[in-house]
Residue frames as a rotation matrix with the C-alpha (Angstrom) as fourth column:
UNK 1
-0.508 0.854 0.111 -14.91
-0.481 -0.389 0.786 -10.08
0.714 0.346 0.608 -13.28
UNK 2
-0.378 0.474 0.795 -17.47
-0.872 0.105 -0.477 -10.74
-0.310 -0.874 0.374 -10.36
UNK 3
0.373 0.833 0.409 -19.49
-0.654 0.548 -0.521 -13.10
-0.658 -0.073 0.749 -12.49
UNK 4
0.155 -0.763 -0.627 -16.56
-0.447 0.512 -0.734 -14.85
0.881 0.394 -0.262 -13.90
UNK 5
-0.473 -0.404 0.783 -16.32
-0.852 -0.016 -0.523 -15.95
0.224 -0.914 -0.337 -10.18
UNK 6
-0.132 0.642 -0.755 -17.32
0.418 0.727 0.545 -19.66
0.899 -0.244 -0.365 -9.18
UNK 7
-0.047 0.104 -0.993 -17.56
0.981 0.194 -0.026 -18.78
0.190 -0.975 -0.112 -5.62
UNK 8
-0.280 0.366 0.888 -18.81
-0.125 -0.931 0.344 -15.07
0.952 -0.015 0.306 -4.19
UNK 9
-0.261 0.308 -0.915 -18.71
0.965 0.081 -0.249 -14.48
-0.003 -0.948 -0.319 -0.23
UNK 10
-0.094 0.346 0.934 -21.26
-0.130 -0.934 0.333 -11.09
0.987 -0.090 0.133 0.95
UNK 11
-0.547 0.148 -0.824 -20.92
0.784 -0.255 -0.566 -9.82
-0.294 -0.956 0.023 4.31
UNK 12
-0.034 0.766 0.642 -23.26
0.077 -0.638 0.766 -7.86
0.996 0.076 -0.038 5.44
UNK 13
-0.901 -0.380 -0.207 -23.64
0.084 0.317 -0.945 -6.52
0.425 -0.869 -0.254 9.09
UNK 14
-0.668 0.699 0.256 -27.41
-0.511 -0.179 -0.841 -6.40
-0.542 -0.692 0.477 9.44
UNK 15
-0.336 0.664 0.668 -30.35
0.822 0.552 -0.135 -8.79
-0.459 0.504 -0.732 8.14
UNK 16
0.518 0.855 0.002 -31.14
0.618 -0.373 -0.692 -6.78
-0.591 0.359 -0.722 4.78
UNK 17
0.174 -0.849 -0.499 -27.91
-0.577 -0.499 0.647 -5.08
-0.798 0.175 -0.576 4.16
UNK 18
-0.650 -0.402 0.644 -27.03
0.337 0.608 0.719 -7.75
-0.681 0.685 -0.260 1.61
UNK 19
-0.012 0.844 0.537 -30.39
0.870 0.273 -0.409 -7.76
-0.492 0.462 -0.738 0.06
UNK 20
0.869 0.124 -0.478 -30.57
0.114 -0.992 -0.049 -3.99
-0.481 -0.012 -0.877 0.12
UNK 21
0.450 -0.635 -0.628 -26.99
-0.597 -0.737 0.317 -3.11
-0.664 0.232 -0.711 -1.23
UNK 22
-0.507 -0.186 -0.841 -26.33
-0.856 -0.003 0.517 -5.97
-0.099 0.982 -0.158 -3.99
UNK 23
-0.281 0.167 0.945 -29.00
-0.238 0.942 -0.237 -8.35
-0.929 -0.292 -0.225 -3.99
UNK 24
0.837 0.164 -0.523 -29.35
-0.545 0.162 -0.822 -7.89
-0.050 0.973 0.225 -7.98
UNK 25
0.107 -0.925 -0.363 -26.02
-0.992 -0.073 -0.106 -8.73
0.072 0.372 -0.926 -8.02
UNK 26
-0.354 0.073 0.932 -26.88
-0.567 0.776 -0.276 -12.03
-0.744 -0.627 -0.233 -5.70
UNK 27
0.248 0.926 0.284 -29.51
-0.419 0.366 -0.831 -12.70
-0.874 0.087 0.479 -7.94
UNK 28
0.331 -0.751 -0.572 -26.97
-0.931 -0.160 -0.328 -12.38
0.155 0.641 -0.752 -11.22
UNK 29
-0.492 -0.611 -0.620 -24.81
-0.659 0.727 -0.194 -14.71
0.569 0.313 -0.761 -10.66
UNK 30
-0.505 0.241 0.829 -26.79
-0.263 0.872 -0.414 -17.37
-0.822 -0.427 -0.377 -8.79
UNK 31
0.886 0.411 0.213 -29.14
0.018 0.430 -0.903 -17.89
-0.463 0.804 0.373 -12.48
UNK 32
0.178 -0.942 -0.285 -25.22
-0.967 -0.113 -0.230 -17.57
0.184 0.317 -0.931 -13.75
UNK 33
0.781 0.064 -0.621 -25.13
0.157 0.943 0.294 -20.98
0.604 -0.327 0.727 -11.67
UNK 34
-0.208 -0.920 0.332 -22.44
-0.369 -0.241 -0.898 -19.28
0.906 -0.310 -0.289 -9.08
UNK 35
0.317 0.207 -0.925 -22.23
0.900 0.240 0.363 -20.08
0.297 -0.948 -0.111 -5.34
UNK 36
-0.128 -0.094 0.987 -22.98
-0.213 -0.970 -0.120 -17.30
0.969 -0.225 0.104 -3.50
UNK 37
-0.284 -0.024 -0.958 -22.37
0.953 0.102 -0.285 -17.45
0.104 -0.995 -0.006 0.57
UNK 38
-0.174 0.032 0.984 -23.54
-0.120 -0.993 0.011 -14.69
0.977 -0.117 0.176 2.76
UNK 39
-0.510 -0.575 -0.640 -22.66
0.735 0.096 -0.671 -13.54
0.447 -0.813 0.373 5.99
UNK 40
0.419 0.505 0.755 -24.27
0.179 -0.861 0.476 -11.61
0.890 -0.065 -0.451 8.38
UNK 41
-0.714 -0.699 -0.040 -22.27
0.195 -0.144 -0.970 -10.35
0.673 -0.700 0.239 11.34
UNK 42
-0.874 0.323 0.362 -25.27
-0.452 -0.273 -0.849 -9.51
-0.175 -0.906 0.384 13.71
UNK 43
-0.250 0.950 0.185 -29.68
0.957 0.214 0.196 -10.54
0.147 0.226 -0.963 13.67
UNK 44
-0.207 0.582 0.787 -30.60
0.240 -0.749 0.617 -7.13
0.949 0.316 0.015 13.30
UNK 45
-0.367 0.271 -0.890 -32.06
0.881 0.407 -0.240 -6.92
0.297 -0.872 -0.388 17.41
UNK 46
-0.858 -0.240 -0.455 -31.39
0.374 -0.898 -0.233 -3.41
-0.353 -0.370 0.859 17.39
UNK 47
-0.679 0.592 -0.433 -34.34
-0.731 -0.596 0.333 -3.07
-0.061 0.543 0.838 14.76
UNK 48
0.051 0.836 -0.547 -36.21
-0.902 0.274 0.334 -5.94
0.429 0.476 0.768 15.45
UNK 49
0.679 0.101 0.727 -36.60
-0.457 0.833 0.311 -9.48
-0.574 -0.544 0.612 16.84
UNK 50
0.072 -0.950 -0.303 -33.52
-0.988 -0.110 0.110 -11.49
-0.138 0.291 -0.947 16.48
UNK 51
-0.625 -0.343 0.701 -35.22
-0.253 0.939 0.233 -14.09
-0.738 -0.032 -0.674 15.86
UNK 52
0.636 0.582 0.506 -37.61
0.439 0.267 -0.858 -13.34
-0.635 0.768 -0.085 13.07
UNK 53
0.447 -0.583 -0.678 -34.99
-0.840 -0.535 -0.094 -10.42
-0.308 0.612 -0.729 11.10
UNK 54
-0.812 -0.577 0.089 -32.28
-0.382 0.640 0.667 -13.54
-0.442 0.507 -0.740 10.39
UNK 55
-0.241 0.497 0.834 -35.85
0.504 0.798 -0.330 -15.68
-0.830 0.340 -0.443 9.03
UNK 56
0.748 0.647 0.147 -36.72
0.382 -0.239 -0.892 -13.04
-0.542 0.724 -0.427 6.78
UNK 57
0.128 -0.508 -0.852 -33.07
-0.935 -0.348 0.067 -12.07
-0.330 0.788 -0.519 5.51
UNK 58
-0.611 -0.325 0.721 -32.72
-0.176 0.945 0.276 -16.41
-0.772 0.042 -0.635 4.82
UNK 59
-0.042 0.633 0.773 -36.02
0.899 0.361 -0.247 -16.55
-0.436 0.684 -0.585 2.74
UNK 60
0.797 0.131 -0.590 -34.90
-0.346 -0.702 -0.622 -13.34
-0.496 0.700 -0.514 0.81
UNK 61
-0.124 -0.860 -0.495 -31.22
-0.928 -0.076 0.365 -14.21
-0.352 0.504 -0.789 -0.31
UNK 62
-0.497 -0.067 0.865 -32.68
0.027 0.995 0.093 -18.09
-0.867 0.069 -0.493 -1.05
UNK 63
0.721 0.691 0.057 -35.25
0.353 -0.295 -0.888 -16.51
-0.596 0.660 -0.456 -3.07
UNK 64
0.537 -0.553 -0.637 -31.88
-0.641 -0.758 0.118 -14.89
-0.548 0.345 -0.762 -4.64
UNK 65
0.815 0.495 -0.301 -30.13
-0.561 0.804 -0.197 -17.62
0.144 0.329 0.933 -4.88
UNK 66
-0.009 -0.886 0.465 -27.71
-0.965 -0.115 -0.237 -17.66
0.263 -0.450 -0.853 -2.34
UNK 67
-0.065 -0.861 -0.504 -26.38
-0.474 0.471 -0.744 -21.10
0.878 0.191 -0.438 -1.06
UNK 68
-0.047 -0.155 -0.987 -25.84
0.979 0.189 -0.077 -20.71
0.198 -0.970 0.143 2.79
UNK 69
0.001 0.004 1.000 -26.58
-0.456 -0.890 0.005 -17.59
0.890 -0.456 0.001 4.73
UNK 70
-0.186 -0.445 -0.876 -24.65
0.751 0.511 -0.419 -17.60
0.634 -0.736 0.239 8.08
UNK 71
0.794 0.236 0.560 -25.35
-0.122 -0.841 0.527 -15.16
0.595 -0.487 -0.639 11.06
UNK 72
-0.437 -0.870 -0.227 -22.85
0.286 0.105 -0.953 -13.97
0.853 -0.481 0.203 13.68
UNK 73
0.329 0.673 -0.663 -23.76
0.837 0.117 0.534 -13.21
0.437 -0.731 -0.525 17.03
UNK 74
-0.739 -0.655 -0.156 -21.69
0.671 -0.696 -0.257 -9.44
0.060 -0.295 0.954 17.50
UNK 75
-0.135 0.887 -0.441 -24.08
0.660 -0.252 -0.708 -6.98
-0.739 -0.387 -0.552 19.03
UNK 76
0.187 0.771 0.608 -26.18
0.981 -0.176 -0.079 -4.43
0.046 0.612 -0.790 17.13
UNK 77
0.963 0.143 0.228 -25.19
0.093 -0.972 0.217 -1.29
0.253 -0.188 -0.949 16.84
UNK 78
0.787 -0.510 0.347 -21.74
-0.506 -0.213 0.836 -2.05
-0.353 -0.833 -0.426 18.63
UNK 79
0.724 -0.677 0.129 -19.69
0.689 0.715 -0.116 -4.54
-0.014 0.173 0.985 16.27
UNK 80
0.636 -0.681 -0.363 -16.23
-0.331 -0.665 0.669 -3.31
-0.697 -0.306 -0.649 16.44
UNK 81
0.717 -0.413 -0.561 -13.41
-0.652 -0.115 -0.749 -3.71
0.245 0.903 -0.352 13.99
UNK 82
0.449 -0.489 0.748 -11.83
-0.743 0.260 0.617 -6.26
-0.496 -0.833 -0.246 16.58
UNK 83
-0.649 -0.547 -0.528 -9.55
-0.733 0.636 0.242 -9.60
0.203 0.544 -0.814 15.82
UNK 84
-0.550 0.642 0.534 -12.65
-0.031 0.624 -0.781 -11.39
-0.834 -0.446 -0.323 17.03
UNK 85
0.497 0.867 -0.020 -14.65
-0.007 -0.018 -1.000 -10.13
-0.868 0.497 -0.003 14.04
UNK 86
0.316 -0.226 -0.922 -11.85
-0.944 0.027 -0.330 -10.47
0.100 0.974 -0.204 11.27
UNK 87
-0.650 -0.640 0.410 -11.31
-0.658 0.744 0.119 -13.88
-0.381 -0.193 -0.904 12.37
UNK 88
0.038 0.959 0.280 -14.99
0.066 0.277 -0.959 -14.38
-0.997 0.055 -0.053 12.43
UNK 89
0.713 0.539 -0.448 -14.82
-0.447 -0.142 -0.883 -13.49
-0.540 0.830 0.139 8.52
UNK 90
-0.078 -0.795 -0.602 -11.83
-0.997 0.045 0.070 -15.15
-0.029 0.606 -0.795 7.91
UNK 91
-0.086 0.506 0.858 -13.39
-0.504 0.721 -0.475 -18.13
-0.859 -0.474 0.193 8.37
UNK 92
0.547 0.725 -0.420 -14.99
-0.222 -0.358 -0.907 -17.67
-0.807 0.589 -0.035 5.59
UNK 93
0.515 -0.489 -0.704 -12.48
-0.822 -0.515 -0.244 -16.98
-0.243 0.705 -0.667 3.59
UNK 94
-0.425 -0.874 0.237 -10.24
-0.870 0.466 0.160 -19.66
-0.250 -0.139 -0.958 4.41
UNK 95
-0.474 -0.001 0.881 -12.88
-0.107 0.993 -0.056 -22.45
-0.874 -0.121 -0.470 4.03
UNK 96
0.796 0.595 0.110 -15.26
0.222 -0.118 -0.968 -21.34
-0.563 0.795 -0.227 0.86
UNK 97
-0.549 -0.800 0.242 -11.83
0.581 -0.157 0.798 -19.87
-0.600 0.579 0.551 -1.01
UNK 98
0.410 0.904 0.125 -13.94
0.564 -0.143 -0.814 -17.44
-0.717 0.404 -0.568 -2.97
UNK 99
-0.300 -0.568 0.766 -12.40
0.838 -0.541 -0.073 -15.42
0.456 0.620 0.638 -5.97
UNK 100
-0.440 0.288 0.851 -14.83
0.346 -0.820 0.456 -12.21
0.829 0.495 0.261 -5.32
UNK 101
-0.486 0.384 -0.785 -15.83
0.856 0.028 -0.516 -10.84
-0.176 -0.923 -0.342 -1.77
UNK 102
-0.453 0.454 0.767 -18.35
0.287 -0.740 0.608 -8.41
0.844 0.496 0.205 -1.62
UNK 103
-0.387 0.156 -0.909 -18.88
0.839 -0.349 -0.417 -5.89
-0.382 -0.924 0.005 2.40
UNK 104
0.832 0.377 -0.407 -19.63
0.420 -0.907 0.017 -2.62
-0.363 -0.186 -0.913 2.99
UNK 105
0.252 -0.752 0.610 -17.90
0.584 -0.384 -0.715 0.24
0.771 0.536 0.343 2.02
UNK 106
-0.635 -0.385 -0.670 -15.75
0.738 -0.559 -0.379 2.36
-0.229 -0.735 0.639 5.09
UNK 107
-0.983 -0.001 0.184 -17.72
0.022 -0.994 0.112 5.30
0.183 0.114 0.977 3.47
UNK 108
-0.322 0.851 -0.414 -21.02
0.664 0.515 0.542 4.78
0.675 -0.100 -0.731 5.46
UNK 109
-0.308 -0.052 0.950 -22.55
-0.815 -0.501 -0.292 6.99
0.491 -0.864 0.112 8.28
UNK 110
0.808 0.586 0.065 -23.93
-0.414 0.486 0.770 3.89
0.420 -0.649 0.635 10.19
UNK 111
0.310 -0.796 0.519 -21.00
-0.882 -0.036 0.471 2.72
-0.356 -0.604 -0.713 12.64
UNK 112
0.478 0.095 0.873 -21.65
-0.209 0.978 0.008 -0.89
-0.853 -0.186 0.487 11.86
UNK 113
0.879 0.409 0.243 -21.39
0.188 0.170 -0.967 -0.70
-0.437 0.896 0.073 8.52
UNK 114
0.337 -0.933 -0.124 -18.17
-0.736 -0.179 -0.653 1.17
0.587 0.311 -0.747 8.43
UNK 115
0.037 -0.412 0.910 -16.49
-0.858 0.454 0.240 -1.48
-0.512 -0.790 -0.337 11.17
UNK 116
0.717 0.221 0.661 -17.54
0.190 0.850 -0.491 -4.12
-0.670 0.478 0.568 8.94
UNK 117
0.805 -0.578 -0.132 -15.90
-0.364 -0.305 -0.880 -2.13
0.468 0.757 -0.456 5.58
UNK 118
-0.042 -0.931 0.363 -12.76
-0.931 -0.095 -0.352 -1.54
0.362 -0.352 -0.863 7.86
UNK 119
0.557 -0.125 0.821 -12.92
-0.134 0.962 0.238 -6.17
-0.820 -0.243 0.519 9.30
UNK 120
0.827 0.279 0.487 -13.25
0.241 0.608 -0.756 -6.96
-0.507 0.743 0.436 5.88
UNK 121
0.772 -0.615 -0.160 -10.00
-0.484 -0.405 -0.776 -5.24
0.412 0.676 -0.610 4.48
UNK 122
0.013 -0.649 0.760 -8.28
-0.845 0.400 0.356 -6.97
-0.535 -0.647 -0.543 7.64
UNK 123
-0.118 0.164 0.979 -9.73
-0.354 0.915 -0.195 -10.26
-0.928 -0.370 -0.050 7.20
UNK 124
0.778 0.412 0.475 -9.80
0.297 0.425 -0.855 -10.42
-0.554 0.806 0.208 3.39
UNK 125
0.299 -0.777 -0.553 -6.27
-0.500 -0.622 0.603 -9.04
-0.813 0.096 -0.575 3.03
UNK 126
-0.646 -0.627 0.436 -5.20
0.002 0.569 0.822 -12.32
-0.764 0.532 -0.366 0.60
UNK 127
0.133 0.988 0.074 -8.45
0.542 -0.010 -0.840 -11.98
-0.830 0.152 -0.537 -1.16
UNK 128
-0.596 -0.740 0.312 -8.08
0.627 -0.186 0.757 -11.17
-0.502 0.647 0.574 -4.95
UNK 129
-0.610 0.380 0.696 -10.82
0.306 -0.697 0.648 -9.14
0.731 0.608 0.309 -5.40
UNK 130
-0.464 0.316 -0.828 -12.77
0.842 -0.133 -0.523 -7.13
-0.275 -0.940 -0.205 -2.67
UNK 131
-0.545 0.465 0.698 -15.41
0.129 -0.776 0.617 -4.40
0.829 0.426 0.363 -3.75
UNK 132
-0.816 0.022 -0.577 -17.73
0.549 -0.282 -0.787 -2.46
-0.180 -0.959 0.218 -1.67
UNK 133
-0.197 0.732 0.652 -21.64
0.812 -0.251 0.527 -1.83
0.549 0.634 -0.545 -2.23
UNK 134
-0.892 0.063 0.448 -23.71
-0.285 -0.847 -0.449 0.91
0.351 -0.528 0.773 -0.78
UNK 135
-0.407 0.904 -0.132 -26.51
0.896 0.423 0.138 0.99
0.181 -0.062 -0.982 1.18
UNK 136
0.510 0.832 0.220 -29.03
0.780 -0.555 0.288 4.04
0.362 0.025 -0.932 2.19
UNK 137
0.924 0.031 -0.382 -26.50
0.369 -0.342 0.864 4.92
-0.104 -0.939 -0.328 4.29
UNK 138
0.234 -0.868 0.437 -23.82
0.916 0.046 -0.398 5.87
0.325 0.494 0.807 2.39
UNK 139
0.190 0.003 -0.982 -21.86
-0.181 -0.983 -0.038 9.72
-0.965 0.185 -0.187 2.77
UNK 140
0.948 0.095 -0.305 -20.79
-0.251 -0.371 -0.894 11.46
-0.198 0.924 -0.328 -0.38
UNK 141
0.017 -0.996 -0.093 -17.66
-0.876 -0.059 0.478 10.42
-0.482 0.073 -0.873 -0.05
UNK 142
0.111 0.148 0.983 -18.79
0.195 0.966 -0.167 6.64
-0.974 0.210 0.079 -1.46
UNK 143
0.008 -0.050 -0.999 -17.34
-0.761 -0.648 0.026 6.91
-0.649 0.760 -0.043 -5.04
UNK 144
0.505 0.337 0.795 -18.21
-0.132 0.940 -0.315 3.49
-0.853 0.054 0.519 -7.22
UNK 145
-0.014 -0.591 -0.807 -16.35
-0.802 -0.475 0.362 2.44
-0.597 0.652 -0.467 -10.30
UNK 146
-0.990 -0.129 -0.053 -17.63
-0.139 0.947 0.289 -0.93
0.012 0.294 -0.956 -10.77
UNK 147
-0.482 0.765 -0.427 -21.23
-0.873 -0.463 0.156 -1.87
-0.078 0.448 0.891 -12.03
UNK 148
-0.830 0.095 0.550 -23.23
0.056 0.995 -0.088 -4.67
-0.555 -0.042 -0.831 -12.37
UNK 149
-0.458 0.882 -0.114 -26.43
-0.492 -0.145 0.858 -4.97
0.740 0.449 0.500 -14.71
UNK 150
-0.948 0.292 0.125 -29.18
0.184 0.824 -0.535 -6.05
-0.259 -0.485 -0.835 -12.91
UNK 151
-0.341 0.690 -0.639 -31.77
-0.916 -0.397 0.061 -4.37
-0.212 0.606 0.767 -15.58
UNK 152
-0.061 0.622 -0.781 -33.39
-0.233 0.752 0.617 -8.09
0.970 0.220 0.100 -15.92
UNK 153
-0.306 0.136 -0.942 -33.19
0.607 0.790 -0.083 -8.91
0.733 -0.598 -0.325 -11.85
UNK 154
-0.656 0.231 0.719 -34.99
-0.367 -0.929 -0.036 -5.54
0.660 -0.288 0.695 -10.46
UNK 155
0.316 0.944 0.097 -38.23
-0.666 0.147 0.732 -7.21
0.676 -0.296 0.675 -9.94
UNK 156
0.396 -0.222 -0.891 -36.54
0.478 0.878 -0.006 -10.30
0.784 -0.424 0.454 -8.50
UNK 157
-0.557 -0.474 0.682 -34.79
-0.097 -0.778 -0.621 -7.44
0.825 -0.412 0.388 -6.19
UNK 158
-0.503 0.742 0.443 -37.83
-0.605 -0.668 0.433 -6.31
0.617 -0.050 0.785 -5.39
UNK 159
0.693 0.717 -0.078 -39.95
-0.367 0.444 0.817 -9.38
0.621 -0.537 0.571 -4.04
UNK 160
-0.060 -0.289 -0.956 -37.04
0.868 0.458 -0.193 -10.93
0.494 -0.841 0.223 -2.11
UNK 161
-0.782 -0.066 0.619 -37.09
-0.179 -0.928 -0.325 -7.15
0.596 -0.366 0.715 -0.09
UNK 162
-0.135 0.859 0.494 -40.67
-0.837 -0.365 0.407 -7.81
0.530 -0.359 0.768 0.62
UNK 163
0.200 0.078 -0.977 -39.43
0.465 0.870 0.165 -10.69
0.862 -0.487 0.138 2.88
UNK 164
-0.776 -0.361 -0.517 -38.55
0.612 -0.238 -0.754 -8.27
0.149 -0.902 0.406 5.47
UNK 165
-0.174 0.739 0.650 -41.89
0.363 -0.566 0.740 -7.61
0.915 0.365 -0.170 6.60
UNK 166
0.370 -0.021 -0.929 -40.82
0.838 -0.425 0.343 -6.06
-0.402 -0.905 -0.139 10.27
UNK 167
-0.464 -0.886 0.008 -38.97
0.814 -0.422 0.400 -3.36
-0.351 0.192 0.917 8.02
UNK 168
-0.020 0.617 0.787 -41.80
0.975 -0.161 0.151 -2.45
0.219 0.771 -0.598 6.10
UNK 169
0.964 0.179 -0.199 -42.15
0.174 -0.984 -0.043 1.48
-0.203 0.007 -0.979 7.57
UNK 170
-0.066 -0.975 -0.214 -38.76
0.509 -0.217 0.833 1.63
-0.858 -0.054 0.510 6.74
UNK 171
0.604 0.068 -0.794 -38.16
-0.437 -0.805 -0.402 4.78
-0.666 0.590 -0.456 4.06
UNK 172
-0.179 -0.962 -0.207 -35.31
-0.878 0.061 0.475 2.66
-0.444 0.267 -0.855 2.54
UNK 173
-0.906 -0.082 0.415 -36.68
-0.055 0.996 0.076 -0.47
-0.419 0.046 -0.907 1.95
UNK 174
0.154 0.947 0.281 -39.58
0.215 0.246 -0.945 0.39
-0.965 0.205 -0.166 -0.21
UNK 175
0.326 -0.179 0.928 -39.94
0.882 0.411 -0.230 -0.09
-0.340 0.894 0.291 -4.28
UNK 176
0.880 -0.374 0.294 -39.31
-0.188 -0.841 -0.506 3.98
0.436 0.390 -0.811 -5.18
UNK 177
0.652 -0.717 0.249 -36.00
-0.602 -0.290 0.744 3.61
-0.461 -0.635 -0.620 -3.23
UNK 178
0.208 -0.200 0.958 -35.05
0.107 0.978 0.180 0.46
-0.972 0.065 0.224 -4.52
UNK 179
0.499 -0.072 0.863 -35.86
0.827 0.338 -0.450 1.22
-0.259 0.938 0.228 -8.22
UNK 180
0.991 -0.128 0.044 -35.02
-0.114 -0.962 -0.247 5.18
0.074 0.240 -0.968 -8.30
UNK 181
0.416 -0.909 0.008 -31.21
-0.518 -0.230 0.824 4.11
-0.747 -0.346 -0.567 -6.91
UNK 182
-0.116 -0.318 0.941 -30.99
0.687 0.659 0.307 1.18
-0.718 0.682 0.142 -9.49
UNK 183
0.926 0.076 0.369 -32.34
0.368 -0.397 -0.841 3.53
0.082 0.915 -0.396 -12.61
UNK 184
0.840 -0.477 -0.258 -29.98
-0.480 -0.876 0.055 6.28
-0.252 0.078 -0.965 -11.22
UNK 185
0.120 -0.924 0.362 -26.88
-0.515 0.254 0.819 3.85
-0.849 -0.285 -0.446 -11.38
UNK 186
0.382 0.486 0.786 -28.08
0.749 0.336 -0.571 2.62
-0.542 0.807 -0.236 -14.43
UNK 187
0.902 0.156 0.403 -28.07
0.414 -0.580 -0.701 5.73
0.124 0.799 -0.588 -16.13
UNK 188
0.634 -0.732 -0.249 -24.59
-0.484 -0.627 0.611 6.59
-0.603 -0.267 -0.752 -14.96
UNK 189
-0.469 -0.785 0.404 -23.20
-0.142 0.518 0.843 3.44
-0.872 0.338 -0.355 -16.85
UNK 190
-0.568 0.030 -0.823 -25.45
-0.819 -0.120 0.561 3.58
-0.081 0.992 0.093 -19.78
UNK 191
-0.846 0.447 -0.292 -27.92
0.415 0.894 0.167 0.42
0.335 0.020 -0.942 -18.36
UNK 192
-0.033 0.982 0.185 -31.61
0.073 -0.182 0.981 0.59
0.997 0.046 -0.066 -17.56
UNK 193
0.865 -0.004 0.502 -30.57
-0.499 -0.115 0.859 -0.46
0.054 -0.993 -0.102 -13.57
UNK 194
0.232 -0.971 -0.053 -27.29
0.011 0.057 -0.998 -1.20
0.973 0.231 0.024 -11.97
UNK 195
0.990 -0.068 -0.121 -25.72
0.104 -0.214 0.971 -1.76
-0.092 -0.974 -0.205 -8.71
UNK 196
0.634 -0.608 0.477 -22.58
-0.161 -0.708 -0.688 0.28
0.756 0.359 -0.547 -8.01
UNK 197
0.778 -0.512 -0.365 -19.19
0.627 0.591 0.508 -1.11
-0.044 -0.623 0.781 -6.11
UNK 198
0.223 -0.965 -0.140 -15.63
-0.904 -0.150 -0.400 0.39
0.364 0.216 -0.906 -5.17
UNK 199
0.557 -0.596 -0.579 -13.07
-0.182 0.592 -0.785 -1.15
0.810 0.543 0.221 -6.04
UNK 200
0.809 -0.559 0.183 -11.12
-0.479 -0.446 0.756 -2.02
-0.341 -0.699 -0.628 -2.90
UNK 201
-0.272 -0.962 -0.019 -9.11
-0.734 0.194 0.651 -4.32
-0.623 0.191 -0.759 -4.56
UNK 202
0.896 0.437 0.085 -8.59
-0.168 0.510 -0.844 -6.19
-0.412 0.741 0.530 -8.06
UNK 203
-0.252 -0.968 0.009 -6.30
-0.617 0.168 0.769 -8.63
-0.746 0.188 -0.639 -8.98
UNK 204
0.428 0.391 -0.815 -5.52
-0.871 -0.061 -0.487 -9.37
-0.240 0.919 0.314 -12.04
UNK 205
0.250 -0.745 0.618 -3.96
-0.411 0.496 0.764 -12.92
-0.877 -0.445 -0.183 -12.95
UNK 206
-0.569 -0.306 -0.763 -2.13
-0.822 0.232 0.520 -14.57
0.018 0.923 -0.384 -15.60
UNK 207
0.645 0.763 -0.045 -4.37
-0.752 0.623 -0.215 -17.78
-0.136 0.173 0.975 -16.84
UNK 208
0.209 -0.373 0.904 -3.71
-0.423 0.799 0.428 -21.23
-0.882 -0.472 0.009 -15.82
């Protein structure tokens, strides 16, 4: 179980991607008292100043109640699935030891987004549990089987979002988007709002 997890690394390959595709989830387990890390493989440049996008994804996922939020420095638009960038996330891995890792899913139309999906299976290969949110940018092919409630951390959703105020004309990143995708996942699992993961991998273990 995700929130059975002390420790919870999110990659994300733009400032907002986290926020945007499970920051209920963030928001969960950090009043859970988990440690939540998050990663961001790029500062966003492509859509903004690369030096204000990383300030406003830092004072959203704190407001969540992430830990540490780390940036990488792999260009916008262009990260590649390379051993440079699954080292870069094995990093991670190797020093935080998390139970529960939480990327993109491969099923994405934005390049980045899939490259990331397709690091993160590299670089999280030992990794006993590995799921995949969505973001706006999903295709139809994105098929979720895992759920979170976050029907008490909508609102809390909601205001860390409105830290990303270079985004703001953004069609994606406003409250009807935000709440209409939670309800809709919601109502698929029988909750008021929900954020929706595949499964890339779940291991089960025998207790210590």
């Amino acid at each position: 179980m995700v929130l059975k997890s002390n420790t919870i690394l999110v990659i994300g390959a733009h400032p907002d991607d986290i926020e945007l595709g499970c920051g209920g989830t963030v928001r969960v387990a950090s009043k859970l008292g988990k440690k939540v890390i998050a990663v961001f493989m790029s500062k966003g440049e492509h859509s903004g100043n690369p030096e204000i996008r990383p300030k406003e994804s830092t004072a959203a996922l704190t407001m969540l109640g992430a830990k540490e939020v780390h940036f990488g420095d792999f260009p916008d638009t262009e990260i590649q699935c390379s051993s440079k960038a699954i080292d870069f996330l094995e990093a991670f891995y190797i020093e935080h030891k998390p139970e529960t890792i939480l990327t993109h899913t491969v099923n994405d139309i934005h390049q980045d987004h899939r490259q990331v999906g397709w690091a993160s299976i590299s670089a999280f290969r030992n990794a006993p549990q590995l799921l995949a949110y969505e973001t706006p940018r999903v295709t139809p092919s994105f098929s979720p089987t895992y759920f979170v409630d976050i029907s008490e951390c909508v609102d809390d959703k909601w205001t860390a979002l409105k830290c990303h105020i270079s985004q703001k004309t953004k069609r994606y990143i406003t409250y009807e988007s935000m709440v209409n995708l939670a309800s809709f996942r919601g109502s698929q699992v029988s909750l008021p709002a929900a954020e929706a993961f595949e499964v890339v991998r779940y291991v089960e273990r025998m207790p210590l």
